[in-house]
C-alpha positions as CSV (number, residue, x, y, z in Angstrom):
1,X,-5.4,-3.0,5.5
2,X,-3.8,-6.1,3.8
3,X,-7.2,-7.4,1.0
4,X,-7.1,-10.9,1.4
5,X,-7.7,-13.3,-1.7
6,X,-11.3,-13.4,-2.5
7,X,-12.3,-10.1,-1.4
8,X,-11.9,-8.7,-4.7
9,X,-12.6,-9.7,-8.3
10,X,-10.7,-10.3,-11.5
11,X,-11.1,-7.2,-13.2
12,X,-10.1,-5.2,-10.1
13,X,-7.2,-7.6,-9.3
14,X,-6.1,-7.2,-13.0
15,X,-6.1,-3.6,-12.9
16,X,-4.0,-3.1,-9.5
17,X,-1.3,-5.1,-10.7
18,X,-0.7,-3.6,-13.7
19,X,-0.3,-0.4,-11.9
20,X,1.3,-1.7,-9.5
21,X,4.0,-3.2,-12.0
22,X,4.1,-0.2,-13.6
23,X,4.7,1.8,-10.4
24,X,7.4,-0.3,-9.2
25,X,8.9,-0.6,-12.7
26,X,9.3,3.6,-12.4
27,X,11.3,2.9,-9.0
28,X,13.3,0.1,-10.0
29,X,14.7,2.4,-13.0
30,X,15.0,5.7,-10.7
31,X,17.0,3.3,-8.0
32,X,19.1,2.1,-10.5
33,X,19.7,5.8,-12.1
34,X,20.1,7.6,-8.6
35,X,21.1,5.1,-5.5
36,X,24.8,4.4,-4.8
37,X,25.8,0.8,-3.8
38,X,25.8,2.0,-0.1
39,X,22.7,2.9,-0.1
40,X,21.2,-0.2,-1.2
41,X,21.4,-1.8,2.3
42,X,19.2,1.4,3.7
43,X,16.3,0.5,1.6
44,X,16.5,-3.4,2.7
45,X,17.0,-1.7,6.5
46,X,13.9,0.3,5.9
47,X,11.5,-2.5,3.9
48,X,12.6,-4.9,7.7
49,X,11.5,-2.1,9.3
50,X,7.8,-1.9,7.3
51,X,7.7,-5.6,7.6
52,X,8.2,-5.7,11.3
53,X,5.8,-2.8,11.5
54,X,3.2,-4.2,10.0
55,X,3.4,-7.4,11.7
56,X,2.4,-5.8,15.0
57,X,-1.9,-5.7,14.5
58,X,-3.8,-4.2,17.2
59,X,-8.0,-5.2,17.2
60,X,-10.6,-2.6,17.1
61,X,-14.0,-3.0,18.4
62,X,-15.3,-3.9,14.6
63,X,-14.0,-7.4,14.9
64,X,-11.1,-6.2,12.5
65,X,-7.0,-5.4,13.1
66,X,-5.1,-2.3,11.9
67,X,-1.4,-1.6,11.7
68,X,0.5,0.9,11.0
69,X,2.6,0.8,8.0
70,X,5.6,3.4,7.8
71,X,5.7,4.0,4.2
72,X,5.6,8.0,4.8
73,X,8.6,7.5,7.4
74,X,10.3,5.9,4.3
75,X,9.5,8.2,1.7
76,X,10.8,11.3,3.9
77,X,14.2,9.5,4.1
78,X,14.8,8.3,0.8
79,X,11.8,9.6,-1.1
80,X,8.7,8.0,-2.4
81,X,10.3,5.7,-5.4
82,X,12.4,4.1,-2.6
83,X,9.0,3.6,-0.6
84,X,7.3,1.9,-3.0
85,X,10.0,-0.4,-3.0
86,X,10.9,-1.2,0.3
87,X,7.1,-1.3,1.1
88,X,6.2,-3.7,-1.9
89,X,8.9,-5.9,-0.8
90,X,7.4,-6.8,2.6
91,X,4.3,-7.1,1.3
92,X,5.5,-9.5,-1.2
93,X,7.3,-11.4,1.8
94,X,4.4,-11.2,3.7
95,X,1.9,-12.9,1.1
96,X,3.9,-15.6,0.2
97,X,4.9,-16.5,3.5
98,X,2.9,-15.4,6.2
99,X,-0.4,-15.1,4.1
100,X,-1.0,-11.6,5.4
101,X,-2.4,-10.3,2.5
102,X,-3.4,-12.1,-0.9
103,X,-1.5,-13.2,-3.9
104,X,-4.5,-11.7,-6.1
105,X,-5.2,-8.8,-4.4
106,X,-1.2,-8.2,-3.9
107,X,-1.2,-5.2,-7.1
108,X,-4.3,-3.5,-4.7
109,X,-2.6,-3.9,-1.2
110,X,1.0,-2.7,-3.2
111,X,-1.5,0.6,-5.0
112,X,-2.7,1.3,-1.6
113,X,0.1,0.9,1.4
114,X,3.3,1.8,-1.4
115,X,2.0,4.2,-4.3
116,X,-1.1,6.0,-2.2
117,X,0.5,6.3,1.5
118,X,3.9,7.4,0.7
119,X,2.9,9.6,-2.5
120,X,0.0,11.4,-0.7
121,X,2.7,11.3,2.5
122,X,5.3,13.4,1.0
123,X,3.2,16.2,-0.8
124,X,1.6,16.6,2.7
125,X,4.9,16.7,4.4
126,X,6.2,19.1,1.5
127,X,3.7,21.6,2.0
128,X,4.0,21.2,5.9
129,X,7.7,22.3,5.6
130,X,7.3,25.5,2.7
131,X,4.3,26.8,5.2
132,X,7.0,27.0,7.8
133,X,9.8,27.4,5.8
134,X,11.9,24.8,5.1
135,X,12.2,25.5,9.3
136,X,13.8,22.3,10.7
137,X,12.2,21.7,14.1
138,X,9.1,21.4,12.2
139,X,10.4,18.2,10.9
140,X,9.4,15.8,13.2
141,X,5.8,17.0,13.4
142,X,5.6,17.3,9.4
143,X,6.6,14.0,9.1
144,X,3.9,12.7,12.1
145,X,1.1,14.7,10.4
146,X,2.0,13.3,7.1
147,X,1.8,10.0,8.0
148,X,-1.3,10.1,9.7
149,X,-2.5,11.8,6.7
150,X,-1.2,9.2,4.8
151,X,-2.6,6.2,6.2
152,X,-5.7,7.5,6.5
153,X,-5.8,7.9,2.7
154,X,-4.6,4.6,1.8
155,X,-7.1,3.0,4.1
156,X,-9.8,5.4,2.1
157,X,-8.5,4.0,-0.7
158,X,-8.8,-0.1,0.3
159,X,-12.4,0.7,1.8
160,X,-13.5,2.4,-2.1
161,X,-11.6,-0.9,-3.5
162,X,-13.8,-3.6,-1.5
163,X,-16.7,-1.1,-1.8
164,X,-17.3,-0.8,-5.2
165,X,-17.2,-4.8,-5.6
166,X,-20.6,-5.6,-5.2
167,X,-21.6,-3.1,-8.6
168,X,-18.0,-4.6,-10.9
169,X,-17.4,-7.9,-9.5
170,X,-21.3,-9.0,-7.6
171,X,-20.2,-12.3,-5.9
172,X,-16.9,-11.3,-3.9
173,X,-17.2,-8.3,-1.0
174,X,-20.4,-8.3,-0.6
175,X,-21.2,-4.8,1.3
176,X,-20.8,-1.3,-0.6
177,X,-18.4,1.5,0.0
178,X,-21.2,2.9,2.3
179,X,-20.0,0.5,5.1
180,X,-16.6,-0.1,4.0
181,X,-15.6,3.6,3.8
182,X,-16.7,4.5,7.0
183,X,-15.2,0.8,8.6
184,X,-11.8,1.6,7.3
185,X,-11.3,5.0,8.4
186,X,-12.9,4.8,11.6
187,X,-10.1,2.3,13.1
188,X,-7.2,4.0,11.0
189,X,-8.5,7.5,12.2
190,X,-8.4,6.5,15.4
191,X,-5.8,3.7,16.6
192,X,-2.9,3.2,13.3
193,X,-3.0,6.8,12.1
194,X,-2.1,7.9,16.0
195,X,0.5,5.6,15.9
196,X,2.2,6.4,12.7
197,X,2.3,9.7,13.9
198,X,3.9,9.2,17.3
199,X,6.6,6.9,15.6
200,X,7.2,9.1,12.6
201,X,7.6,12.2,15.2
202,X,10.1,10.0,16.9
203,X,12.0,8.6,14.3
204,X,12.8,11.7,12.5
205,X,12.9,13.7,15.7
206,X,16.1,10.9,17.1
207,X,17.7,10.9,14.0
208,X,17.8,14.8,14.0
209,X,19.2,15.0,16.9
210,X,21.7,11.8,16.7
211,X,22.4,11.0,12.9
212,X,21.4,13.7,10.7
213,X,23.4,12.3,8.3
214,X,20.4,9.7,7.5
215,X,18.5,12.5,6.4
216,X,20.7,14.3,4.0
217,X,20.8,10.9,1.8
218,X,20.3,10.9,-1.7
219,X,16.2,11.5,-2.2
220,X,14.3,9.1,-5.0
221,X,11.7,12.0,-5.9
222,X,9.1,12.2,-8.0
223,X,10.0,15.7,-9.2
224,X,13.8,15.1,-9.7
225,X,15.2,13.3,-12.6
C-alpha cells in the first residue's frame, strides 16, 4: 500500500501533505494536552510494532505485495490521534531509510494507512461494541473486524488516489481507478485484511486476559477534548 515516488502527481502530492500536516498537527496538540510522560514510551512501543508489521510483505498473484499495517490495533489502545502518530512515524522511518514508500507521495501513504485506517477502525469497532453492549468478550472480535474493515478502506482509498491520476496529473499512473480499485482490494480483501484480523483478535484477546491494564490507558479520541 506504501505509493512510491512517481506514482502520483504534484497537485495530488501537494494536497495529501497538507492534510496530512494538518492531521498530525491535531495529534501532536491532543498528545501534548492528554498523554502523561509514561505513556510516551507506549506510543514509540506501538509505532516499532507498525514498523515491524509492515516490513513483513507477502506477494499476491498480481505481481504486487501487501502487508498488514496495525493502525486499528493502535487506535483501540490509545485511540486514533495516537495512531496517526505512531503510524506516521514508521512510515517516515520507512521512506527515508528503507525507501518503502516515497518522500512525495509520503502526505498520501500518511492520509491513507494513519488518518483513513485507524479513523474508519475505531467508528467500526465503536459500533461493534454499543450493538453488544459495551459486552467485553466481544472485544477481541470487534477489534479483528475493525481492522479488516479498516484496511480494506485505506487500500480503497490508495487504489482512488493512483486511479484518478491519469484525468489530474496524465503522465504519472497511468491506468484508471477501474483497475486500481479492484487491484487493491482484491489482495487486501483477501491476504492483509485476514491477517489484521487474526492479529488484532489476538492482541487484544492476550492482553485481556494477561494485562488489562494496557487497555484502560488514557484514550487520544476524536470525540473527547
Amino acid at each position: 500500500m506504501h505509493i512510491p515516488d512517481g506514482y502520483l502527481g504534484p497537485t495530488t502530492c501537494i494536497i495529501f501533505y497538507l492534510i496530512a500536516i494538518f492531521a498530525l498537527y491535531l495529534s501532536f496538540k491532543k498528545a501534548s494536552r492528554k498523554l502523561e510522560a509514561k505513556e510516551i514510551p507506549i506510543i514509540s512501543l506501538l509505532s516499532a510494532f507498525s514498523f515491524i508489521s509492515m516490513m513483513f510483505n507477502w506477494p499476491v498473484p498480481d505481481g504486487t505485495t501487501v502487508h498488514m499495517v496495525g493502525a486499528v490495533l493502535i487506535a483501540i489502545i490509545l485511540g486514533p490521534y495516537a495512531a496517526t502518530i505512531a503510524v506516521s512515524i514508521a512510515l517516515l522511518i520507512q521512506a527515508l531509510m528503507f525507501g518503502d514508500g516515497g518522500i512525495t507521495t509520503y502526505g498520501a501513504n500518511v492520509f491513507n494507512m494513519a488518518i483513513v485506517m485507524p479513523y474508519s477502525g475505531i467508528l467500526f469497532y465503536r459500533g461493534i461494541m454499543k450493538l453488544f453492549k459495551e459486552n467485553e468478550k466481544m472485544m477481541p472480535i470487534a477489534a479483528g473486524i475493525a481492522s479488516y474493515v479498516g484496511i480494506n478502506l485505506a487500500a480503497f482509498a490508495c487504489g482512488m488516489e493512483l486511479g484518478i491520476q491519469p484525468y489530474i496529473n496524465p503522465g504519472y499512473f497511468p491506468y484508471t481507478f477501474y483497475l486500481s480499485v479492484p487491484a487493491m482490494l482484491l489482495a487486501h480483501l483477501l491476504i492483509a485484511g485476514p491477517v489484521e484480523f487474526v492479529v488484532s483478535f489476538s492482541v487484544i484477546l492476550y492482553l485481556q486476559r494477561s494485562h488489562p491494564e494496557y487497555l484502560r490507558l488514557p484514550k487520544l479520541n476524536f470525540l473527547e477534548g
